[in-house]
Structure formats: C-alpha cells, structure tokens
N, C-alpha and C positions, 0 to 999 in steps of 0.2 A: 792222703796226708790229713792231721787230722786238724783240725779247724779252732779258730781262736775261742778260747774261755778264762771268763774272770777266774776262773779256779786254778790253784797251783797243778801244774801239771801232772798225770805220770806218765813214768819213766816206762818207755817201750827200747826193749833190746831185739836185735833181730838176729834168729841163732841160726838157721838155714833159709836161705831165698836160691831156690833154681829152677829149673823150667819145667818143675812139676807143682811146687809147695814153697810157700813163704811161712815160718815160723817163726812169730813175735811172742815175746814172752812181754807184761804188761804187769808193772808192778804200780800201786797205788799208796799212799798214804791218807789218813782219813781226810778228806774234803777233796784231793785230787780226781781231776778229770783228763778224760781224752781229747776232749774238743770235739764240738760236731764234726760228723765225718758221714760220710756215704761209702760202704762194702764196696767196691767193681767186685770183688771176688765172693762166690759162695767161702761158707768157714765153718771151723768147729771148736768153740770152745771149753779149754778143761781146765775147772778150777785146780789152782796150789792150793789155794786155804779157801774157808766158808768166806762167799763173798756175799758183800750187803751190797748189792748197786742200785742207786739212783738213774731210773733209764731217763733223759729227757730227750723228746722228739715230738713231731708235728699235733700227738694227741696231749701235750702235756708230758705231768710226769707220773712216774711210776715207780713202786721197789721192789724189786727182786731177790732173794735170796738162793744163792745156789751152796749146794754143799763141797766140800772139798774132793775134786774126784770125780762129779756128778756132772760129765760131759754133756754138752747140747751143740746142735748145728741149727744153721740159720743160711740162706738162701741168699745173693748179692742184691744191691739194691739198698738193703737194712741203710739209714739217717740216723743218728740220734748223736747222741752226747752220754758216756759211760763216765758216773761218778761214784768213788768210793762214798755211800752214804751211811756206811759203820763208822765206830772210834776204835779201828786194831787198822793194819797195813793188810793192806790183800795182793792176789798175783793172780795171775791166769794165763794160759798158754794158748794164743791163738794160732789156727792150723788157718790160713786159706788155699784153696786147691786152686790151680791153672787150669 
C-alpha cells in the first residue's frame, strides 16, 4: 500500500488481482504521486502515454522518461515515491507477478 505524500494523489484502479497476477492501472495528473511504497512483488511496467516521472528514493531524486509502450520490469524490493514530474496526465499499467 502505498505510503503518505504531500502530493495529490494518483488514482490506482485494480483491473485483475488472482493467484497469479495483480494488474493496476495508475493514472497520474501533473504533480501527482504514489506515495512511497516498497514492491513485495516483482513487476512490469507499460506505459499508456510518455511518462515524465520523478523517481524519489533513498538516493534522492531522479527523472525518468519512458515512452508510450516501452515496457520495463523491475525485481520486488524496489522503495521510492513515483511522481508525475510532466505538465500532461500520464497512465501506466502495472503487471506484478505472484
């Protein structure tokens, strides 16, 4: 669950959760965050639109840019705080595997 931030939320919709795969779809408005949060689950995710994110975590912060489409996975464990750090709405569809 993800962890408190001054920042206005976003909105996480969950489209499939069963005893294989949780699938959250994560839509952002610009300055919206997650809230720090810690994976239990490896994951993969695929952007909706070009997203600008603001990673922040134990090194600080960072930006990312992914393109729309341009899938990545990431091993559990992952900490940070995911912030829309563009001025347009972004989405992204996170896969975690069981």
């Amino acid at each position: 669950m993800p962890g408190y931030s001054a920042r206005p939320p976003a909105l996480s919709t969950v489209l499939l959760d069963d005893a294989v795969v949780r699938i959250t779809r994560w839509d952002f408005l610009p300055g919206a965050a997650t809230g720090h949060h810690v994976h239990g689950l490896g994951y993969v995710v695929v952007p909706m639109t070009d997203c600008h994110f603001l990673i922040e975590d134990r090194e600080g912060e960072r930006r990312v840019t992914s393109k729309a489409g341009a899938v990545y996975r990431r091993e559990a464990g992952v900490a940070h705080n995911v912030v829309n750090g563009g001025s347009e709405p972004m989405s992204f569809i996170e896969i975690e595997y069981k």
